[in-house]
C-alpha positions as CSV (number, residue, x, y, z in Angstrom):
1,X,8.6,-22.3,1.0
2,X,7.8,-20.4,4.3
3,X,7.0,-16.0,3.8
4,X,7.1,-13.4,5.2
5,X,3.4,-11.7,5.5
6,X,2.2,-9.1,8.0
7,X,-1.0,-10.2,9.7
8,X,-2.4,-7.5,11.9
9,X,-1.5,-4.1,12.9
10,X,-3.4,-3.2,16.4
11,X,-2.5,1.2,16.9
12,X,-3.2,1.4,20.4
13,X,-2.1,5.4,19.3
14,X,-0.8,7.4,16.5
15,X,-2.6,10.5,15.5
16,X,-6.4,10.0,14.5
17,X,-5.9,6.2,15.4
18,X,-6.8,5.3,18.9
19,X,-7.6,1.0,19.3
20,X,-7.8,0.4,15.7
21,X,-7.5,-3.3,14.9
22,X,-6.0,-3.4,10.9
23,X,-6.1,-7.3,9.8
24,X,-4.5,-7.8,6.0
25,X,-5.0,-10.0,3.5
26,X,-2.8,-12.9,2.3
27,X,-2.6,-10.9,-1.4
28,X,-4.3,-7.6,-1.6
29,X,-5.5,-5.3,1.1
30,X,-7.4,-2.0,0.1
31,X,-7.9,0.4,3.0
32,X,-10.1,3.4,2.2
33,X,-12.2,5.8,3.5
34,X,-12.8,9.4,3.7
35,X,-10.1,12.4,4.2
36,X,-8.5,12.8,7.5
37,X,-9.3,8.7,8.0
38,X,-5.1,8.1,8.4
39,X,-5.2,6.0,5.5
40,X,-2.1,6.5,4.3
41,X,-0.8,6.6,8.2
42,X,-1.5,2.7,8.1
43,X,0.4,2.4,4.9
44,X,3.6,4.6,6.6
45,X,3.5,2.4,9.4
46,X,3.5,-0.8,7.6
47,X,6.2,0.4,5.4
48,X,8.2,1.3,8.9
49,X,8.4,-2.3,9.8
50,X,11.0,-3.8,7.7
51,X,14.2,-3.2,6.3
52,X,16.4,-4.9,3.9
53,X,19.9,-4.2,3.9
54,X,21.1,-7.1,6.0
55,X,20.6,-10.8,6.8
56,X,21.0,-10.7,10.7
57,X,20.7,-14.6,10.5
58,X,23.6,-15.0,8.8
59,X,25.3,-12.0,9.4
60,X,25.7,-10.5,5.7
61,X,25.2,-7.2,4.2
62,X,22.7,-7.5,1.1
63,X,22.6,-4.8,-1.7
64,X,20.0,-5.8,-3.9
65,X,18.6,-3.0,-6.0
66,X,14.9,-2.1,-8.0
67,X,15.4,-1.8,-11.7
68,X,15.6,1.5,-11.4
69,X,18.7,1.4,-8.8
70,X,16.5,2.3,-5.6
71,X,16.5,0.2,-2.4
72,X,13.5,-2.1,-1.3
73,X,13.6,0.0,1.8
74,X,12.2,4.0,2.3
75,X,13.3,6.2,4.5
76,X,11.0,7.4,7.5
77,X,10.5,10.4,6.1
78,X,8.8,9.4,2.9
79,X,6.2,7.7,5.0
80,X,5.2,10.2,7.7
81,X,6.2,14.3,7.7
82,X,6.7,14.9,11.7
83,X,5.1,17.5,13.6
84,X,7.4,19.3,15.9
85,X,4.0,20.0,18.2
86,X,1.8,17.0,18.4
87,X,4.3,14.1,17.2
88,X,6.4,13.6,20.6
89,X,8.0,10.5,21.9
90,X,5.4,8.1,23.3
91,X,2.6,9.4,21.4
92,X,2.8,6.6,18.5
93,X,2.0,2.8,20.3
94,X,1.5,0.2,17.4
95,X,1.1,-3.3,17.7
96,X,2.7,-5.8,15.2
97,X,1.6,-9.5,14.4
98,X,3.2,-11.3,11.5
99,X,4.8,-14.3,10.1
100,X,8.1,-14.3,9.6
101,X,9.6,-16.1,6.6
102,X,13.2,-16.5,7.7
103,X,12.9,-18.1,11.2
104,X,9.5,-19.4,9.8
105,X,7.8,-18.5,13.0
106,X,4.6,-16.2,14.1
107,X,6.2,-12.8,15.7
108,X,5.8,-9.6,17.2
109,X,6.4,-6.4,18.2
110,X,6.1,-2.7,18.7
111,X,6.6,0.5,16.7
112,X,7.1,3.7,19.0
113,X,8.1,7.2,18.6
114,X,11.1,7.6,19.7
115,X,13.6,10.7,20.1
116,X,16.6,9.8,18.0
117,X,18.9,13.1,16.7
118,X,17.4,15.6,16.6
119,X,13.5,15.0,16.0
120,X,11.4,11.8,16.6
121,X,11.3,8.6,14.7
122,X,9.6,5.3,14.5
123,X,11.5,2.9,16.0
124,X,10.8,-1.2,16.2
125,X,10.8,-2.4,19.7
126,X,10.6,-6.3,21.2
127,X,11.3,-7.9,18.0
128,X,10.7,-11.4,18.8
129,X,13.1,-12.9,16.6
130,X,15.7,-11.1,17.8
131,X,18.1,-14.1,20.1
132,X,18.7,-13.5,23.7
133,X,20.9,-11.3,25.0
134,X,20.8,-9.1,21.7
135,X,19.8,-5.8,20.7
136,X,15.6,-6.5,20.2
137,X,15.1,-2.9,18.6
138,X,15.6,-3.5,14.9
139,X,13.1,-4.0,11.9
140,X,11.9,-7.5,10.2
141,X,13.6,-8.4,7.0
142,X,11.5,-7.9,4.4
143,X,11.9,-6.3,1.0
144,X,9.4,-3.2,0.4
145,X,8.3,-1.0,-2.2
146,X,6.5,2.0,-0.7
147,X,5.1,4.0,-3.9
148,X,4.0,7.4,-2.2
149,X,2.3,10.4,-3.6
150,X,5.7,11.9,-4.8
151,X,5.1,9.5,-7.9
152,X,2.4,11.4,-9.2
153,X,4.9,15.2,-9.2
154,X,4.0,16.7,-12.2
155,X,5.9,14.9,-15.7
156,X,5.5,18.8,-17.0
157,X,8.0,20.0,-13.7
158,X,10.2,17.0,-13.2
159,X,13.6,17.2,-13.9
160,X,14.1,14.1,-16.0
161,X,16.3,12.4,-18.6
162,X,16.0,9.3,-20.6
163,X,18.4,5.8,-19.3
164,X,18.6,2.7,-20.1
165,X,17.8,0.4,-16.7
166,X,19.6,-3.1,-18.0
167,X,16.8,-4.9,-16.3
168,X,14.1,-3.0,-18.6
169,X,15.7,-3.4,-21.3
170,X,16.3,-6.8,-21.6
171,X,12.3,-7.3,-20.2
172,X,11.1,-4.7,-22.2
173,X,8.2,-7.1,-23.8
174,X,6.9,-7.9,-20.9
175,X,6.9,-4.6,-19.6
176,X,5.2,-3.2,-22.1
177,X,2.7,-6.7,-22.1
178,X,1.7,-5.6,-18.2
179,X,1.3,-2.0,-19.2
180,X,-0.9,-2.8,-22.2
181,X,-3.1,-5.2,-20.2
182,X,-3.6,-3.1,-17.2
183,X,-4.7,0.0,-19.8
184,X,-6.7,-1.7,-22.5
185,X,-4.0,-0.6,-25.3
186,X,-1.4,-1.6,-27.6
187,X,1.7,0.5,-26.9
188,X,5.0,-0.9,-28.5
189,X,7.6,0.8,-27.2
190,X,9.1,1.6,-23.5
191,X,11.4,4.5,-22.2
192,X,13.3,4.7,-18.4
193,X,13.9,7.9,-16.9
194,X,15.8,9.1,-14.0
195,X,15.8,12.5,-12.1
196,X,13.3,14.0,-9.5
197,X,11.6,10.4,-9.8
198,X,12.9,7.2,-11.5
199,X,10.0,5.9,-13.3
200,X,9.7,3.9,-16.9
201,X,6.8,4.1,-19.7
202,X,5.2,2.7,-22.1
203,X,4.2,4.7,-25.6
204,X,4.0,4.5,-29.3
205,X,5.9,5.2,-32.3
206,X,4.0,8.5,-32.8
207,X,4.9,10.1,-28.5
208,X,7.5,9.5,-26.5
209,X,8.0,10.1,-22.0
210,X,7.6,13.8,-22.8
211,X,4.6,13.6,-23.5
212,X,2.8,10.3,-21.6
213,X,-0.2,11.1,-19.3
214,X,-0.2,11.0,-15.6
215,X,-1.9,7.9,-15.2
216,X,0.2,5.7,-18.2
217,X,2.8,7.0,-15.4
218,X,1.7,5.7,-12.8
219,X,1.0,2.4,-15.2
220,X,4.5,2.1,-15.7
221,X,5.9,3.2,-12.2
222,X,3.2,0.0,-10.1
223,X,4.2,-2.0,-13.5
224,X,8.2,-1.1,-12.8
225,X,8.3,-2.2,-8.8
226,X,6.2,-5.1,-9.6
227,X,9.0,-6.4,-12.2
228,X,11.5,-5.1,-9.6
229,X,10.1,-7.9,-7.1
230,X,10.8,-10.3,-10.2
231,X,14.3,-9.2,-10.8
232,X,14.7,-9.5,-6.7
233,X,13.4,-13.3,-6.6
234,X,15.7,-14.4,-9.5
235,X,18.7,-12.8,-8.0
236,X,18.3,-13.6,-4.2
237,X,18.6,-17.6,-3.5
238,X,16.9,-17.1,0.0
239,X,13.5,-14.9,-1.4
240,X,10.9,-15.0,1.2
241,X,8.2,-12.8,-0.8
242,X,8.1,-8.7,-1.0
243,X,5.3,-6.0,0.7
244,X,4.2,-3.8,-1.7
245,X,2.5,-0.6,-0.8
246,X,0.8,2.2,-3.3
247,X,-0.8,5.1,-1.5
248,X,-3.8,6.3,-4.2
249,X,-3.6,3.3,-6.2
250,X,-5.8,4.3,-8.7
251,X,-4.9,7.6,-9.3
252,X,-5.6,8.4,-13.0
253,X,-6.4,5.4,-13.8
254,X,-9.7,5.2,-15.3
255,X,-12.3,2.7,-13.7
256,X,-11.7,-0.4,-16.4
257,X,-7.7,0.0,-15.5
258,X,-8.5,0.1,-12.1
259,X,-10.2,-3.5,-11.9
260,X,-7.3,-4.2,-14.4
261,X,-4.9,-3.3,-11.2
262,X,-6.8,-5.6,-8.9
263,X,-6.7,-8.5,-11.2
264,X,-2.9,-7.8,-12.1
265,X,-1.7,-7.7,-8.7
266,X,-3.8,-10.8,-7.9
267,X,-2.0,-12.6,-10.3
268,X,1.4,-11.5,-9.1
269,X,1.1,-12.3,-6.1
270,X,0.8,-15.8,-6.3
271,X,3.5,-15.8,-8.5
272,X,6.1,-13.6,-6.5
273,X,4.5,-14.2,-3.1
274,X,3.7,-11.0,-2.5
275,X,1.6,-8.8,-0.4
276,X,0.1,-5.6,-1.6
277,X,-1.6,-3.1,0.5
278,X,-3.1,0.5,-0.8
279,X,-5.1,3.2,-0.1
280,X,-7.9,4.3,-2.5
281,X,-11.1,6.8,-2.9
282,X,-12.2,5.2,-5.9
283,X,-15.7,3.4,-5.7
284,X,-15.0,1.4,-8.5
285,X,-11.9,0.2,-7.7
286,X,-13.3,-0.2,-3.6
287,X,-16.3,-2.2,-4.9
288,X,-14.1,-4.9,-6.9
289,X,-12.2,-5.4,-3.8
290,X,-15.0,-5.6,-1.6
291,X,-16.6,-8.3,-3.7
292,X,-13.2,-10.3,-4.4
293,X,-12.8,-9.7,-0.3
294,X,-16.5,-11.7,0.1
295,X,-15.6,-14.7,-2.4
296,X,-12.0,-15.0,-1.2
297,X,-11.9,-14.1,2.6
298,X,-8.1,-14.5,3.2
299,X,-6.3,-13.8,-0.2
300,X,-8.6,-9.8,-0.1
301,X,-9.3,-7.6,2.6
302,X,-11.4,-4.4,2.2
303,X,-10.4,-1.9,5.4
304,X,-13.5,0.6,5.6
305,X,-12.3,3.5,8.0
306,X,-15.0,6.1,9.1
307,X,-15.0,8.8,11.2
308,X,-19.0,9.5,11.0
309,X,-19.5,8.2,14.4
310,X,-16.9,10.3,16.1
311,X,-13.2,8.6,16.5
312,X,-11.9,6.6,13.2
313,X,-13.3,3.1,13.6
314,X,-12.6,0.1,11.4
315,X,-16.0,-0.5,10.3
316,X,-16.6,-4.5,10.4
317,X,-18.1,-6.6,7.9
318,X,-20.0,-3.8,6.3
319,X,-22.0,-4.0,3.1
320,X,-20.5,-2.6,-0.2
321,X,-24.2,-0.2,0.5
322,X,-22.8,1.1,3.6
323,X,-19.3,2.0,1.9
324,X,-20.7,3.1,-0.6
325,X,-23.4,5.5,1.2
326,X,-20.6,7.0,4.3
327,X,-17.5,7.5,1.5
328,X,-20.6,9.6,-0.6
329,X,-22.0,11.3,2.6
330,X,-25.3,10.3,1.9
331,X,-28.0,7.9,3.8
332,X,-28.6,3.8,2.5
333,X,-31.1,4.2,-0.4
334,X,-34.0,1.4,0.4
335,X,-35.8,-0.4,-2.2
336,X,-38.7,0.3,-3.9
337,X,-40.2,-3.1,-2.3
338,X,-39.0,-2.9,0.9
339,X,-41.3,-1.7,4.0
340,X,-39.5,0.3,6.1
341,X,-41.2,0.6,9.6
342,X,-43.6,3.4,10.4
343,X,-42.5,6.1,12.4
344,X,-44.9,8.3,14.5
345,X,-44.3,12.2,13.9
346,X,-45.6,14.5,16.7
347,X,-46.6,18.7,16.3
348,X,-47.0,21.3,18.4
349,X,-49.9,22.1,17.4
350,X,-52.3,21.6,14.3
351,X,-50.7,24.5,12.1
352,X,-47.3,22.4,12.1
């Protein structure tokens, strides 16, 4: 069955970007880097790409939901907060290569900053699977999950109450299976709540929501969209696979559930034809994808951006040493049996 799967974002200019070449993997893609790297400007733009809400094939509306009643489709202004001064029209040019799953055909085109109302927004440009003679400036359809930053808003300031997502409920097993597996534990029951964020998570008999950690919260929120691309392929004849992004995707997660993540998601995605993509600080969680990335070159892809050497690059092919040393600031350590080569060292004079 042919999918949908983005294959290569090229910015020619958006921000800190300038010529940066962004290839993803078939499965999982972890982009990371240091602060002020536009990590989560690659996941914005990905997440700009597609929309869901109708089949322009066939001509239909489509009005599938998440479990927890949200669209697979965010707004623009979840992914990227617009600067009045520096984010004008023209001054975003990306590149798009991917395959598309309903025409079952290689495509591209462009995302631009465009004026539209009253301030600028990315707008898709030369989609080539657009007919003749039609309007070329709409998005891909693809259904996508962008978890942002506004998942982790404080549980102790949210406005929340407790709801029962029919979905959840009648999957709540295997909910609380994924969340168990992904944190080492044995919880046995699950709760949905709605208000400043829809989320769902899993506790036992002696706590409930009120009282669940930031990381078992994010746990159930990956846990919830994941089962949301589950509930999407039994309910949509015509599925083509999901893109599932997660900006700090290890955020409280301590470093066993953060290789728990990785192998999770791994397994999903063959099952629900997915792609994931996230952004992550986390050497633990960068070094399991680095080394899944060497052993299986297409399904993982380990994006290293560094700004060390002036503009951010993609740095190619580098050793999980060389990650490891620019993300801590510090130099490669060498080996107590390696000879490094001798370097002359000139003074002044003989009191330096």
């Amino acid at each position: 069955m042919p999918k949908t799967q983005l294959k290569k974002l090229v910015v020619e200019k958006f921000r800190a970007l300038n010529n940066v070449e962004v290839e993803f993997g078939d499965h999982i893609t972890v982009i990371c880097g240091k602060n002020g790297t536009s990590k989560s400007s690659i996941l914005g733009i990905a997440a700009q790409i597609f929309s869901f809400e109708k089949d322009y094939l066939k001509g239909l509306a489509r009005s599938f939901r998440q479990i927890a009643g949200g669209l697979f489709k965010s707004q623009y202004s979840e992914h990227f907060r617009i600067s009045d001064e520096f984010d004008q029209p023209g001054s975003m040019t990306v590149n798009i290569e991917l395959h598309d799953g309903y025409t079952d055909q290689s495509a591209t085109a462009k995302l631009e900053l465009m004026k539209r109302g009253k301030s600028p927004r990315p707008v898709v440009r030369n989609n080539s699977t657009v007919e003749k003679g039609e309007n070329t400036s709409r998005n891909f359809t693809h259904p996508v999950i962008f978890l942002s930053l506004k998942r982790l808003y404080p549980t102790a300031d949210r406005d929340y109450k407790v709801i029962d997502f029919d979905y959840l409920n009648n999957h709540k097993p295997q909910f609380i299976g994924l969340v168990n597996e992904l944190l080492n534990r044995q919880s046995s029951l699950a709760t949905g709540t709605e208000g400043t964020i829809s989320s769902a998570v899993a506790h036992g008999d002696n706590y409930d929501q009120e009282s669940v950690s930031a990381g078992e919260d994010n746990a159930g929120q990956i846990i919830l969209a994941l089962m949301s691309f589950r509930k999407l392929k039994e309910e949509y004849a015509d599925y083509k696979g999901g893109l599932l992004l997660i900006d700090e995707a290890d955020a409280g997660l301590f470093p066993t559930a953060q290789v728990n993540l990785l192998k999770i998601l791994d397994r999903e995605c063959k099952d629900l034809d997915l792609q994931v993509v996230m952004t992550s600080h986390s050497p633990t969680l960068i070094e399991y994808a680095y080394q899944q990335s060497q052993q299986y070159r297409r399904k993982y892809k380990t994006i290293y951006l560094s700004n060390t050497f002036g503009g951010v690059q993609v740095m190619q092919d580098w050793s999980w040493a060389q990650i490891s040393a620019d993300i801590n600031t510090r130099t490669v350590a060498a080996g107590a049996d390696e000879k490094l080569p001798k370097v002359n060292v000139y003074f002044e004079d003989k009191e330096a």
